[in-house]
C-alpha positions in Angstrom: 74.0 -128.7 23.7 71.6 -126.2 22.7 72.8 -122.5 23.0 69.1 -121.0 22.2 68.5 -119.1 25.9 71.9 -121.0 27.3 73.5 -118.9 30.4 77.0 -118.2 29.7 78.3 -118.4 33.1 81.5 -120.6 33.1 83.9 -121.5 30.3 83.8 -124.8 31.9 79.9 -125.5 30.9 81.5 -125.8 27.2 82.8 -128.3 25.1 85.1 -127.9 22.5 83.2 -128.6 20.1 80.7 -126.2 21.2 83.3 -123.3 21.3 84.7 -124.1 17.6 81.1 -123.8 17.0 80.9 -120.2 18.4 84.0 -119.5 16.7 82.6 -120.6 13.0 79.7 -118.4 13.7 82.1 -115.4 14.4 83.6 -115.9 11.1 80.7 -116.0 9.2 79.8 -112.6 10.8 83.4 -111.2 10.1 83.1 -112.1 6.2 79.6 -112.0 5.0 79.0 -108.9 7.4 76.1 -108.9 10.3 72.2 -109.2 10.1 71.0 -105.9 11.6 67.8 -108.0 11.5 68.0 -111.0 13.3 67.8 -109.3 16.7 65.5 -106.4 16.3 63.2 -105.5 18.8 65.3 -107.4 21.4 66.9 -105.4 24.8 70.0 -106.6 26.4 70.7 -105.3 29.4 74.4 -104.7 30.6 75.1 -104.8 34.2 78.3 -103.1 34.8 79.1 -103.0 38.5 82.7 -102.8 38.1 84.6 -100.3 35.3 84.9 -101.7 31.7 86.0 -100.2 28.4 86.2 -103.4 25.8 83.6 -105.9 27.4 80.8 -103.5 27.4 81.5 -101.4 24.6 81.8 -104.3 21.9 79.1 -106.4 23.8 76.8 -102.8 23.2 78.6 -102.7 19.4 77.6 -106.4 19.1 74.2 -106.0 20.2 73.6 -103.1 18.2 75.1 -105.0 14.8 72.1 -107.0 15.2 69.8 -104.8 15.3 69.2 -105.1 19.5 68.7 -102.6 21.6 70.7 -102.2 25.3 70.2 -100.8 28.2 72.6 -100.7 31.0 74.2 -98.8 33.8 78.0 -98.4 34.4 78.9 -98.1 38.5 76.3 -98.6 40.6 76.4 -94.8 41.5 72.9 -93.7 40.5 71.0 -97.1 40.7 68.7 -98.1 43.8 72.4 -100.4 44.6 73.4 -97.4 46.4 70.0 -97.5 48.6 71.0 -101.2 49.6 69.3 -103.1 46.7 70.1 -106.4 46.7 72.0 -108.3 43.4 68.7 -111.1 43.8 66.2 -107.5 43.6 68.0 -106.0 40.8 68.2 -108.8 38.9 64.6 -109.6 39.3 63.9 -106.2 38.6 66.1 -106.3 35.3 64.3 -109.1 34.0 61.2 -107.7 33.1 62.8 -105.3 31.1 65.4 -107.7 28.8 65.8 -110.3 26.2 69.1 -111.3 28.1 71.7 -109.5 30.8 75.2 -109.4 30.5 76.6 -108.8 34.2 79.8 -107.7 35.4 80.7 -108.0 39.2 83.1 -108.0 41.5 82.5 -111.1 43.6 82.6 -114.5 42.9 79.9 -116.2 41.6 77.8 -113.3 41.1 77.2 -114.3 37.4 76.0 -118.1 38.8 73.3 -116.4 41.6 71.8 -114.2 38.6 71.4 -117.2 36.1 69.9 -119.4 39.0 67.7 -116.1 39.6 66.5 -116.3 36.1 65.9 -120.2 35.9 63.8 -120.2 38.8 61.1 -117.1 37.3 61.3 -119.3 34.1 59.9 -122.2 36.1 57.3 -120.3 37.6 56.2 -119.5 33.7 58.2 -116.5 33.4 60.0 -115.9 29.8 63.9 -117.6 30.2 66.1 -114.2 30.4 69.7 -115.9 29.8 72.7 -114.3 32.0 76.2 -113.9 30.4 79.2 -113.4 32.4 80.9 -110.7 32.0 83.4 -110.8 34.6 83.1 -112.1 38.1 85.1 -110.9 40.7 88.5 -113.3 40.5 86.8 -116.3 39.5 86.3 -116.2 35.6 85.1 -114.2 32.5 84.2 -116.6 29.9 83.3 -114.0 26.9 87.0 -112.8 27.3 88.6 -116.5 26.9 86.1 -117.5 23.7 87.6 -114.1 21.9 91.3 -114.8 23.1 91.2 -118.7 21.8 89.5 -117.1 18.4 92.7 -114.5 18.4 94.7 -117.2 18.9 93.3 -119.3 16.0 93.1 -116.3 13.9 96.9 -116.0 14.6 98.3 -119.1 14.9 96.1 -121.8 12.7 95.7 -124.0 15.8 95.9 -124.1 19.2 97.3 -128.2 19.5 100.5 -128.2 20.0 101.4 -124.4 20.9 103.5 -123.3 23.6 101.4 -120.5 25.6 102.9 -118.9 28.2 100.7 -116.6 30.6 102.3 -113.7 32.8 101.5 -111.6 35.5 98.9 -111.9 38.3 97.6 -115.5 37.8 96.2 -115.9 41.0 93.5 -112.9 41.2 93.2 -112.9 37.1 89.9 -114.6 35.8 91.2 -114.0 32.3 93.9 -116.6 32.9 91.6 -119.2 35.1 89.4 -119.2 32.3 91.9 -119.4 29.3 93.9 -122.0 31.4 90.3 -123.9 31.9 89.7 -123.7 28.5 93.2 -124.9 27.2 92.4 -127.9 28.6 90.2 -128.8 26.3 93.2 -128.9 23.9 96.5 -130.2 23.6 99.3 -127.7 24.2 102.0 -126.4 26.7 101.3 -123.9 29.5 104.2 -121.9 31.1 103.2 -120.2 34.1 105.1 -116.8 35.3 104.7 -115.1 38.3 105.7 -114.7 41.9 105.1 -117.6 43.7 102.3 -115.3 45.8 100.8 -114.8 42.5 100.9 -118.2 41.2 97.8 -119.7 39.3 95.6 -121.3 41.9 95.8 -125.0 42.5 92.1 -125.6 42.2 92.9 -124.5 38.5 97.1 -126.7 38.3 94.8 -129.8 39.4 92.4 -129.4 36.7 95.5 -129.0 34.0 96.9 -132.3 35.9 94.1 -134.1 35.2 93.9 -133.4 31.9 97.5 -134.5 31.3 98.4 -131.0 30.3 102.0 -130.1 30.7 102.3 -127.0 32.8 105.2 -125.6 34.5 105.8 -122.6 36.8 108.1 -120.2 36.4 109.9 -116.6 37.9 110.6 -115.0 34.9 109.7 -114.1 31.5 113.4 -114.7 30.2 112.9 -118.3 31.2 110.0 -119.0 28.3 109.8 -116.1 25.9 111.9 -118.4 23.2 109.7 -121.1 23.4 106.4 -119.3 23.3 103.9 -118.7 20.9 101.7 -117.2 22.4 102.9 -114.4 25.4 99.9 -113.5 27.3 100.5 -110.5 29.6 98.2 -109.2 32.5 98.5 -106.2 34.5 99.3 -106.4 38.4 95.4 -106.1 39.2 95.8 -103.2 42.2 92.1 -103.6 42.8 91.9 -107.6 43.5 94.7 -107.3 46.3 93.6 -107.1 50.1 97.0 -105.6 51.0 98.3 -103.0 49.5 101.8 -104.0 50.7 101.2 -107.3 49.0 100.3 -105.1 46.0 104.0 -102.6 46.0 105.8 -106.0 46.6 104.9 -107.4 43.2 103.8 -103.7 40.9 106.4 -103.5 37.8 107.8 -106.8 38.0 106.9 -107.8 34.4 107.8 -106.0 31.6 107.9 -106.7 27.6 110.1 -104.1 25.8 111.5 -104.3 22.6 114.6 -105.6 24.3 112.6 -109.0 25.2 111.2 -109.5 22.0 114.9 -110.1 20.5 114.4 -113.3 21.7 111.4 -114.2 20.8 110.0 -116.0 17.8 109.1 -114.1 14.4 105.6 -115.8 14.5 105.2 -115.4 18.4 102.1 -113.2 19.2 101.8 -111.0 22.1 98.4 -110.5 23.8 96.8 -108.9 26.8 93.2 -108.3 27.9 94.2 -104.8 28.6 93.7 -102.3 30.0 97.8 -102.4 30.3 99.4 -100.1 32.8 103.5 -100.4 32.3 103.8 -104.6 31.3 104.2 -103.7 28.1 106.1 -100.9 26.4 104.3 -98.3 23.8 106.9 -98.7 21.6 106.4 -102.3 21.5 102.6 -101.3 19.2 104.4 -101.2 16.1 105.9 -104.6 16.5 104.4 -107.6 14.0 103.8 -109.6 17.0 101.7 -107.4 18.8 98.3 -108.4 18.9 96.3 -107.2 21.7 94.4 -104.6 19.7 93.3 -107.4 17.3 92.3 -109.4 19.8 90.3 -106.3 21.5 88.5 -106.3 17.8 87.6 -109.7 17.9 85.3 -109.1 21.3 82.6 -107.8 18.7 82.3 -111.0 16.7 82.7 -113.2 19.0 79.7 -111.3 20.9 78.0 -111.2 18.3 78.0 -114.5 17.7 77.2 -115.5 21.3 74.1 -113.2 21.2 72.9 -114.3 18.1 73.1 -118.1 19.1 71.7 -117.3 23.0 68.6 -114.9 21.7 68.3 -115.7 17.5 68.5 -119.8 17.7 71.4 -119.5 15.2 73.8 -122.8 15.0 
């Protein structure tokens, strides 16, 4: 399929195929450098209703490598949201004013409404203003699992035949409904830790069933961390959980010190979205099999790569 004004909604719309091919783009960009050229005089606007430090700093550091311009708002704090503006109104608005909008927001299917917004202006003859998700609510963040299966290329060779083992809050964390959607597409292990409140959702266990992945659950990190190859931590989201009693129940539960990595592998890499809060240890940086700051590096190419397929027709 064609990415040339594609919505990047759901990591689900995707192929493989069609991610490997984002993925060759990003590596073109990472060794023969960015074409400041290819998106000038284009706007992309960044819609930031929740907080964000990596997705909307390297999509504004992608943007800008191409020689686009953004424009954006960070809270809804100063914007006509706080007078009752509706997401359909802003989003409307918005459109006459960008090439493409990358939105972050905290309910479900936010990112779905605004692309449907924009379809139906492009059928009335407006100009097609694709939508990329940049984090909805619980349900998924697709940008996020593109730069995370590129880090774990990048780190590993492959991703067939890898054990990966995701930890934490799996049932409020799109980062791992998306990654687990996506590693279906692929043949490899998943080991699932958490507390069984905080168990992946089984909307996302049936999908891994029937695509013959093996997955299995599991209370601690002890129980997979020899196997693994790939350790992907998440932080305890605070903010996701109606119940704050729910929330002390399960805070500090997982933990990688230097003390768990003795039994990991030498090539094992450890990742994480971020931001961390105390899952894993500062003195656990310096170790060769930390990797989450690489993978927060590669959000820029893999951006990049996404804008310049979505606005500049590359393939």
């Amino acid at each position: 399929m064609e990415f040339l004004n594609r919505d990047i909604v759901s990591i689900r719309d995707f192929s493989r195929e069609e991610l490997e091919n984002v993925f060759a783009v990003a590596r073109g960009m990472e060794k023969n450098g960015y074409d400041a050229t290819l998106l000038n005089g284009r706007r992309i606007a960044l819609l930031f209703y929740e907080p964000s430090t990596r997705t909307r700093l390297s999509f504004q550091a992608a943007a800008q490598s191409l020689g686009a311009a953004t424009i954006w708002f960070a809270g809804a704090e100063g914007t006509s949201v706080m007078k009752g503006e509706t997401l359909k109104d802003t989003i409307e608005t918005v459109a006459n004013y960008a090439d493409a909008i990358v939105i972050r927001h905290p309910y479900d299917g936010a990112a779905r409404w605004a692309a449907e917004i924009t379809t139906r202006r492009a059928a009335k003859g407006e100009k097609k203003v694709p939508v990329i998700n940049g984090g909805d609510g619980r349900n998924e963040h697709p940008t996020q699992t593109m730069l995370d299966l590129y880090t774990i290329l990048q780190s590993q060779g492959r991703i067939d035949g890898l054990t990966i083992a995701m930890v934490g809050d799996l049932k409020y964390g799109r980062t791992c409904h998306s990654l687990a959607y996506a590693l279906g597409m692929y043949s490899c292990r998943i080991r699932l830790v958490a507390p069984e409140q905080l168990q992946m959702p089984s909307h996302v266990l049936s999908y891994l069933g029937s695509r013959g992945i093996e997955c299995t659950q599991h209370a601690a990190i002890e129980e997979v961390i020899g196997e693994a190859d790939i350790l992907y931590m998440t932080r305890i989201q605070r903010e996701r959980f109606p119940d704050e009693n729910e929330y002390n129940r399960v805070r500090g539960l997982y933990r990688v010190t230097r003390k768990t990595l003795q039994s990991a592998k030498p090539t094992m890499r450890l990742m994480h979205p971020l931001p961390r809060v105390d899952e894993i240890s500062v003195d656990v940086d310096d170790d060769a099999r930390s990797y989450y700051f690489k993978q927060a590096g590669n959000g820029v190419p893999i951006r990049a790569a996404l804008l310049a397929m979505v606005l500049g027709g590359i393939s």
